[in-house]
N, C-alpha and C positions, 0 to 999 in steps of 0.2 A: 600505504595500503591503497589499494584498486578502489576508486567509487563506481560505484554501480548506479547509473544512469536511469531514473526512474521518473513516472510522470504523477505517483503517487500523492505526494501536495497537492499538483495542477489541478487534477481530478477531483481533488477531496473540497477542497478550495473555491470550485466551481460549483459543487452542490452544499454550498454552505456548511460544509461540518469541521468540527472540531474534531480535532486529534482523539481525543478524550470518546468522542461521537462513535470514529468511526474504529478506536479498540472495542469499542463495548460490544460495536455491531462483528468483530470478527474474533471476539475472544480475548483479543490480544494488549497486553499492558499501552499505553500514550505514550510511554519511554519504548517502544517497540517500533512503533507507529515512528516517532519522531530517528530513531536508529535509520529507519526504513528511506524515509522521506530524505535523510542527511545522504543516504547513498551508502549507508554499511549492508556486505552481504547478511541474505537471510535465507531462509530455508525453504524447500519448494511451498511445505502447506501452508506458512507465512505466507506465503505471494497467493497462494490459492485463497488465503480466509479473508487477506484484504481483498483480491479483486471482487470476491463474492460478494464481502459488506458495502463494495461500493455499488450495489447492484448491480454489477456486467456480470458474463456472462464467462466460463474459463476459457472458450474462443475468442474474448478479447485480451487476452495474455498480451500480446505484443504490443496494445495499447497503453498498459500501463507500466508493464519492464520489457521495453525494444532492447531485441538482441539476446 
């Protein structure tokens, strides 16, 4: 299976949060979070609810899944 290249942990890791942190902040389960960050595909509003809870912006898309 294709890993999908993401800067997800970096990011997250960077503003101190916990997996657990930053499902709560996008809805989304810590086994999601941790799916995401290992590089399994996910679904576009996934990628939307994380980059939102990371506070960016959805113009900064390519910042956190390049490509």
């Amino acid at each position: 299976m294709e890993k999908n290249k993401n800067n997800v942990l970096k990011i997250r890791e960077e503003q101190l949060m916990s997996k657990a942190e930053l499902g709560r902040k996008a809805g989304l389960s810590a086994l999601t979070i941790d799916r995401v960050e290992s590089g399994m595909a996910c679904r576009m509003d996934t990628k939307r609810k994380i980059i939102l809870a990371l506070g960016l912006k959805l113009t900064d898309k390519d910042k956190v899944f390049p490509g």
